[in-house]
C-alpha positions as CSV (number, residue, x, y, z in Angstrom):
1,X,-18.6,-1.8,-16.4
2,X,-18.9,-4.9,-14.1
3,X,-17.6,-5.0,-11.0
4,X,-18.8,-8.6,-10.0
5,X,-15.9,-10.9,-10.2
6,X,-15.8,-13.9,-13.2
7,X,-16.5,-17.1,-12.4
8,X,-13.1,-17.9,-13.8
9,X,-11.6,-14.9,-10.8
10,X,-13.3,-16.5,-8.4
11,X,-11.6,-20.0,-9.0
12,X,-8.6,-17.8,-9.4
13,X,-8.9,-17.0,-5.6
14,X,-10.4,-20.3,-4.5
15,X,-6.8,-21.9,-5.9
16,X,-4.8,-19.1,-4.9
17,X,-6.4,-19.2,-1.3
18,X,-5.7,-23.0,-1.3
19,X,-2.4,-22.7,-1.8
20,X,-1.7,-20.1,0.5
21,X,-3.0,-22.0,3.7
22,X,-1.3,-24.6,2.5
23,X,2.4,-23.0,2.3
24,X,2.0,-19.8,4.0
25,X,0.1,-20.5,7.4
26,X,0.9,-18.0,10.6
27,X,3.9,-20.4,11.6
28,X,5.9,-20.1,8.4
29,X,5.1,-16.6,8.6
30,X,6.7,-16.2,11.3
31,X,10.1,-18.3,10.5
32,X,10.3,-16.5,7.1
33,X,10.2,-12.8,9.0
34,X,13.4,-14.1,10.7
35,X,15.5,-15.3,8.3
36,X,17.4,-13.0,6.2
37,X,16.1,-13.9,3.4
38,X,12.4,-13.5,3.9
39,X,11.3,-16.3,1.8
40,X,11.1,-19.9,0.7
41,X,12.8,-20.3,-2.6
42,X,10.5,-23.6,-3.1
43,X,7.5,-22.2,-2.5
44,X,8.6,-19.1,-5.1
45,X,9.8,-21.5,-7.5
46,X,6.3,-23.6,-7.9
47,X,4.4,-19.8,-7.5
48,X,6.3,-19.2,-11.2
49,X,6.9,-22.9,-12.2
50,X,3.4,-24.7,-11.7
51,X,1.0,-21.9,-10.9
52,X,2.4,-19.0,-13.2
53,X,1.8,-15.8,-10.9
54,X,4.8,-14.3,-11.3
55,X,3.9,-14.4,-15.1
56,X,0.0,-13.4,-14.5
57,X,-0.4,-9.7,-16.0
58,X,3.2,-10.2,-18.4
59,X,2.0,-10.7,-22.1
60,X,2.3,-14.3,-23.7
61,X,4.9,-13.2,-25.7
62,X,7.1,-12.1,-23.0
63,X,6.6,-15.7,-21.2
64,X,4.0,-14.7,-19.4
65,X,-0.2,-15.4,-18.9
66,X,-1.7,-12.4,-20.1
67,X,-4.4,-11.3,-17.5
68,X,-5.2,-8.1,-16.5
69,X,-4.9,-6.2,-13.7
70,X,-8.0,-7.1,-11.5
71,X,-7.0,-10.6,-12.1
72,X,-3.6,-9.1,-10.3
73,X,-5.7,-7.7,-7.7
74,X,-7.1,-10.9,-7.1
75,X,-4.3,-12.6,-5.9
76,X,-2.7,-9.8,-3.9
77,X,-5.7,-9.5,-1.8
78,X,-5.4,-13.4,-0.9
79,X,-1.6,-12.6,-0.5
80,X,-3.0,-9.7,2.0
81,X,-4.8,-11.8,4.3
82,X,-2.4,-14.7,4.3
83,X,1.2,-12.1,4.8
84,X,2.6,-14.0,2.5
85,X,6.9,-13.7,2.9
86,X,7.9,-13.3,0.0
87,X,9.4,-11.2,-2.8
88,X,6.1,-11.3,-5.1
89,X,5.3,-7.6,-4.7
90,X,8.6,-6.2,-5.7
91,X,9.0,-8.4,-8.8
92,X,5.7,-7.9,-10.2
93,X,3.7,-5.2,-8.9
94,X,7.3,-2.6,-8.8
95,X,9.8,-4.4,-11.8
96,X,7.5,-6.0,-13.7
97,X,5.2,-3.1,-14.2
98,X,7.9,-0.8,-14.6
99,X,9.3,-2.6,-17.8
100,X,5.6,-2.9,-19.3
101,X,4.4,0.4,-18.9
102,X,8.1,2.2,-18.8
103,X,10.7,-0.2,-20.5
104,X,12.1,-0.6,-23.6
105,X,11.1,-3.1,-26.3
106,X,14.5,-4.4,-25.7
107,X,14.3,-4.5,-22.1
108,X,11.1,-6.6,-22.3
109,X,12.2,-9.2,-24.0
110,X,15.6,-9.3,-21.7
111,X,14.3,-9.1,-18.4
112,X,10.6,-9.9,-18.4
113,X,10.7,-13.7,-19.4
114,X,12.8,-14.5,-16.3
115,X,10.1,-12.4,-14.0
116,X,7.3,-14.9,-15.4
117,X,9.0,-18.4,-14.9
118,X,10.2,-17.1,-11.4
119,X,13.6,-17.7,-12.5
120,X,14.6,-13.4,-11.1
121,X,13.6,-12.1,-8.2
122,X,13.8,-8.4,-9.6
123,X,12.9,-4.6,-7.9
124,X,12.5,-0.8,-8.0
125,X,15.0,1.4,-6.1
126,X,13.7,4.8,-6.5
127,X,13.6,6.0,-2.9
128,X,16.3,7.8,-1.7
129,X,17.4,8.7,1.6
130,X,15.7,11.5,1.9
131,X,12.1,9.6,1.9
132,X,10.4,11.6,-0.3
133,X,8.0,9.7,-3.4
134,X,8.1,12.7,-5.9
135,X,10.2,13.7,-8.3
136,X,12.2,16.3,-6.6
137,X,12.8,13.1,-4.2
138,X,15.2,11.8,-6.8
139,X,19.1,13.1,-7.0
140,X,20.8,10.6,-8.0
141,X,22.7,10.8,-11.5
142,X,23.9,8.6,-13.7
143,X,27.3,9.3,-15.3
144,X,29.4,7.9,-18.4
145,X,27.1,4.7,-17.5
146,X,27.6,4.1,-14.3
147,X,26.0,5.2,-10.9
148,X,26.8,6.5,-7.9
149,X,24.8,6.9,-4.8
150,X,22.0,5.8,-2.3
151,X,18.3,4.5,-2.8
152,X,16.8,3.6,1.0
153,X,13.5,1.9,1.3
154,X,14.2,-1.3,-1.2
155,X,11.1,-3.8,-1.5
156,X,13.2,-7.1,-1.2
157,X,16.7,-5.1,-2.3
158,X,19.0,-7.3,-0.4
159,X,17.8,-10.5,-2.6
160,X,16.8,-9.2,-5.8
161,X,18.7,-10.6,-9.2
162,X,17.7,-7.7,-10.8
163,X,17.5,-4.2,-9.7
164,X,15.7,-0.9,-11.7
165,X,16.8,2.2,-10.3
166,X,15.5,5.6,-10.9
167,X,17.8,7.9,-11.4
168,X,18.5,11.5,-13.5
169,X,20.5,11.0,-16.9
170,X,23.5,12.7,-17.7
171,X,21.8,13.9,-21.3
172,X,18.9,15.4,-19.0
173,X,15.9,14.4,-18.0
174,X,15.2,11.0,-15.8
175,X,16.3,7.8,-17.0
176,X,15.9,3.8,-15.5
177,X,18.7,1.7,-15.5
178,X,18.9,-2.1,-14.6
179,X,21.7,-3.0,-12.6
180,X,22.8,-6.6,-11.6
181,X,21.7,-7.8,-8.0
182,X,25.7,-8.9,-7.6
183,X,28.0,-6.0,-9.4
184,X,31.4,-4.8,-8.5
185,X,30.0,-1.6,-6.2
186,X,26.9,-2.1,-5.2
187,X,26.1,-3.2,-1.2
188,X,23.4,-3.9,-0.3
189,X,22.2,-4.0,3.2
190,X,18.9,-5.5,5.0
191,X,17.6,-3.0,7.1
192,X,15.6,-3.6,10.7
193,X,12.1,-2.5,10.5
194,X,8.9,-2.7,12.3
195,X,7.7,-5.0,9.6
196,X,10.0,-8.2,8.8
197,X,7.4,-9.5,7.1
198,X,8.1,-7.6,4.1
199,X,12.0,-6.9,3.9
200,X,13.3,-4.0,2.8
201,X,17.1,-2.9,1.6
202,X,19.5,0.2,1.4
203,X,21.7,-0.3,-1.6
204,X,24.6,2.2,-2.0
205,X,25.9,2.5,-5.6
206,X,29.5,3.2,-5.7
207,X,30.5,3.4,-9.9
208,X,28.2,0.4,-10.4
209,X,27.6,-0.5,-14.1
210,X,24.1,0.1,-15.3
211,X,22.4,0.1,-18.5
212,X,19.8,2.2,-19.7
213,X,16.4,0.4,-20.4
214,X,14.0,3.2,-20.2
215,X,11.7,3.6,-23.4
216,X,12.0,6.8,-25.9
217,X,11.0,9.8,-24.2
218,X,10.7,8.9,-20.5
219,X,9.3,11.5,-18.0
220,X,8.0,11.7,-14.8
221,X,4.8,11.0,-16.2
222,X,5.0,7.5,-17.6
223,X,6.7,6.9,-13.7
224,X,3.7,8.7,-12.2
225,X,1.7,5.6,-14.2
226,X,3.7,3.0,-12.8
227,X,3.5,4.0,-9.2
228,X,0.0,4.4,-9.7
229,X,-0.4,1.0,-10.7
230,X,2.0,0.0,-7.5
231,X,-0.2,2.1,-5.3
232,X,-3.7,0.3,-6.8
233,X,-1.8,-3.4,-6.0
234,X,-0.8,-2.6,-2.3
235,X,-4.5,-1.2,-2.1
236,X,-5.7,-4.4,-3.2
237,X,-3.1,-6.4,-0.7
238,X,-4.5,-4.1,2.2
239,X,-8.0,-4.8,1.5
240,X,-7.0,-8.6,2.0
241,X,-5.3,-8.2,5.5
242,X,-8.1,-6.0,6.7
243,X,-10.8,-8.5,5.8
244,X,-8.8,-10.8,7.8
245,X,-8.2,-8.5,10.5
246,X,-12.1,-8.2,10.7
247,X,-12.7,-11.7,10.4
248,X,-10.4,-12.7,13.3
249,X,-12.1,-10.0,15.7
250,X,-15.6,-11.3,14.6
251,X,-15.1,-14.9,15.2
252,X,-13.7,-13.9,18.6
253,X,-16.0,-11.5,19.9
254,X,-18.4,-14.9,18.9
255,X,-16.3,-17.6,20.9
256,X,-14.9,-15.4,23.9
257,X,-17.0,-15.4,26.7
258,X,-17.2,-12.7,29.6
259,X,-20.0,-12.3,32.5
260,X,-21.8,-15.6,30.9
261,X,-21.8,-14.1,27.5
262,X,-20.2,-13.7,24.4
263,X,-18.1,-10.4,24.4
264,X,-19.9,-9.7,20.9
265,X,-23.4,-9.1,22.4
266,X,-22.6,-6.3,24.3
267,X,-22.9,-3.2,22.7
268,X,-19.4,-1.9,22.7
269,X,-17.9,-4.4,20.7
270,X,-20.6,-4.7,18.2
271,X,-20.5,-1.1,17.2
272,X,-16.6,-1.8,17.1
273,X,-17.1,-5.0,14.3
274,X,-20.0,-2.6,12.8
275,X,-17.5,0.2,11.8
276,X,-14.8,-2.2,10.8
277,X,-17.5,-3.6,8.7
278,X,-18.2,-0.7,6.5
279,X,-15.0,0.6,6.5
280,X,-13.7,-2.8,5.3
281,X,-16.3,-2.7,2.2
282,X,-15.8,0.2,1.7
283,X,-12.2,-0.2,1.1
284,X,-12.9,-3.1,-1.3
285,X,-15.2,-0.8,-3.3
286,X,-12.4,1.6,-3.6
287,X,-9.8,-0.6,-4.6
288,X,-11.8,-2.8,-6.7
289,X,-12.8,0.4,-8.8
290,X,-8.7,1.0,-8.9
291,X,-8.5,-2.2,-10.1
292,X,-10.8,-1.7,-12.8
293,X,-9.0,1.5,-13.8
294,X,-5.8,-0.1,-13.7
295,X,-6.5,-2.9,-16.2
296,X,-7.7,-0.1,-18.3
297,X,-4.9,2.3,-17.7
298,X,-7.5,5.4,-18.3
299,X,-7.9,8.6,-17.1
300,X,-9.1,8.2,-14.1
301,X,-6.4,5.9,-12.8
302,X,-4.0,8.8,-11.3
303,X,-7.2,10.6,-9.0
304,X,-8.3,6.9,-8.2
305,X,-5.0,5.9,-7.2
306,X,-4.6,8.2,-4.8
307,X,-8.1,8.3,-3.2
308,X,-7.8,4.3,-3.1
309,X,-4.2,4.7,-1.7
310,X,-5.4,7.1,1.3
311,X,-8.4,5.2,2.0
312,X,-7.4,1.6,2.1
313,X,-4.0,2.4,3.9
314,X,-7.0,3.7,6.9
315,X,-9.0,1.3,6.6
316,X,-6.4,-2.1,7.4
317,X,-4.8,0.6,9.8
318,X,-8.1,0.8,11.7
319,X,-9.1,-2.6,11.3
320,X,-5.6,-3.8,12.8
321,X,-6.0,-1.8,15.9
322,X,-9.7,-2.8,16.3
323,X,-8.9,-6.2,16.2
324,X,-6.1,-6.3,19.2
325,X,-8.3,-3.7,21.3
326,X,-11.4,-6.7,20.7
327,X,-8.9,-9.6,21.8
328,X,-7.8,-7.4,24.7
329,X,-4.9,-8.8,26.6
330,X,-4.1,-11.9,24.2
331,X,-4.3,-9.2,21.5
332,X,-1.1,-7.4,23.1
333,X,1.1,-10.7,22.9
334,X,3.6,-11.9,20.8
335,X,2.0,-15.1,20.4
336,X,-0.9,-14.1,19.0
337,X,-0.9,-13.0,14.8
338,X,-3.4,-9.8,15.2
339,X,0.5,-7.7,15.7
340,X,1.9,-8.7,12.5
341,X,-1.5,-7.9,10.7
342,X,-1.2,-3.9,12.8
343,X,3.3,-4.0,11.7
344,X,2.2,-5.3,8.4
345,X,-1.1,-2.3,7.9
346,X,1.3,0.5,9.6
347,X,4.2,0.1,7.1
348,X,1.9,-0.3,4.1
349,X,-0.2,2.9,5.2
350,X,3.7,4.6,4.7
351,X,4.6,2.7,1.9
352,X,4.5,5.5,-1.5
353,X,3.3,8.4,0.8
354,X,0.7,7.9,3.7
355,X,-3.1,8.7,3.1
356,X,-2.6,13.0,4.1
357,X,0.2,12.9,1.3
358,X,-2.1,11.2,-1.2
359,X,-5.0,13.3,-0.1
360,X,-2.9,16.5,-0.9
361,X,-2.0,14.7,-4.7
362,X,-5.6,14.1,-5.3
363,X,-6.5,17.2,-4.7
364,X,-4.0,18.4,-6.8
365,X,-4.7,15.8,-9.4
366,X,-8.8,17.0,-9.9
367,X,-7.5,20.7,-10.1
368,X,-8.5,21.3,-6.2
């Protein structure tokens, strides 16, 4: 295996990194996070129309590019550093994975083509009020075709034209069903949290219509695969706002002068950009090897999940808090970005179970 990036990934992220300083620099960051919305529907329209990301890792025959998943990985690392608003996570780490790796032939061809032009803003509702990521989480049932209930937690729920919800089948068993972003008894409501840079939904399901698009013979293991592949791309997304995290406390601790010298040539603060260093690597080995394990879908996907998961999410956590303590006072304000990197790397360290629950899967995952 090679884990050196192609010369045709690395113009990947050189174009991808263009065109995020270009549309998503800290000030329209920080408009998008307070609007209701949470995005520019220009900017999401030429991501699917001219550059094709929303269509990256869907086949060619469902509209899309083709690429694998470290090709994914690629872009959601740039999209990482830059905090980009918008709903590009939930559409095609969350729905478009799902239909791939859990849909039906049917659904594929429905939904899946819309995903790739960035024509539908699509998502997952599978968490439930009671928080929980596994399957004894989920207790909503579907009935005579229609559902009833709550899912909490919704990646970009409030916006999405298409939503997938997990939920258990009347026949038995656990079934996916994709529901309209706009039916008759669904409401959907933003919710407040610590990081408006990524929105989030509750969506209350009150008879809504829903139709069934799981493939023959759904379990809870084909949806263990798809939130391992969710888990690898926010790895991949917190490896790229760490990086910037250490980059922003490194280029200060070079500029910022204290006592006539640089506040990075005293020992204290290089030991601090030391350990975000290796950490920071570290997490890039991790979720680079997820990456690789993705694209294959082997076996080793659902122990690296996890250990890239529990790492990664401590690593940008660090990393973030490192990088306010090394700006010291101007760290603490609002005006400066190093906050919405820490409200951006706390949320994502919760986001599908924090690192002691993924330590606890792994464990049970190698037989531990």
């Amino acid at each position: 295996m090679n884990f050196a990036f192609s010369e045709e990934q690395e113009e990947l992220r050189k174009v991808v990194r263009q065109f995020l300083d270009a549309k998503s620099p800290e000030t329209e960051v920080r408009r998008l996070m307070d609007t209701t919305e949470g995005y520019d529907t220009a900017v999401w329209q030429q991501m699917g129309a001219e550059m094709g990301l929303q269509g990256l890792i869907i086949p060619e025959n469902y509209g899309g590019s083709g690429y694998g998943y470290v090709e994914l990985g690629v872009v959601l690392e740039e999209m990482g550093k830059a905090l980009l608003c918008a709903p590009f996570f939930s559409t095609v780490a969350l729905a478009a994975n799902t239909l791939l790796h859990a849909g039906s032939e049917d659904a594929k061809k429905t939904y899946l083509p819309g995903i790739a032009a960035g024509e539908t803003i699509a998502t997952v509702a599978f968490t439930e009020e009671n928080g929980r990521w596994d399957e004894a989480g989920v207790t909503m049932t579907e009935s005579g075709g229609k559902l009833t209930g709550t899912k909490s937690f919704v990646i970009d729920g409030h916006i999405a034209d298409l939503v997938i919800v997990l939920a258990k089948s009347s026949g038995g068993g656990l079934g996916l069903y994709a529901v309209d972003g706009k039916a008759a008894g669904l409401t959907r409501t933003a919710l407040s949290t610590m990081d408006q840079t990524r929105k989030q939904a509750k969506l209350e399901f009150n008879g809504v219509e829903a139709t069934p698009i799981a493939k023959a013979g759904f379990s809870w293991a084909d949806w263990s695969t798809v939130l391992d592949l969710a888990v690898v791309a926010l790895a991949a997304e917190q490896v790229g706002g760490a990086q910037r995290c250490l980059d922003m406390a490194v280029e200060y601790a070079k500029v910022r002068v204290q006592f006539g010298r640089p506040i990075g040539s005293f020992q204290a603060i290089k030991h601090k950009c030391a350990d975000m260093l290796l950490e920071v690597e570290s997490a890039k080995s991790a979720a680079y090897y997820a990456l690789w394990c993705a694209a294959e879908v082997n076996d080793e996907l659902p122990s690296v999940a996890s250990l890239s998961k529990a790492y990664c999410s401590e690593a940008y956590f660090h990393a973030s808090a490192e990088n306010i303590q090394i700006h010291g006072g101007i760290g603490f304000t609002w005006e400066h970005p190093a906050h919405l990197y820490f409200k951006r790397a706390k949320s994502s360290e919760l986001l599908f179970g924090d690192p002691t629950y993924h330590r606890e899967l792994l464990a049970q995952r190698i037989g531990l």
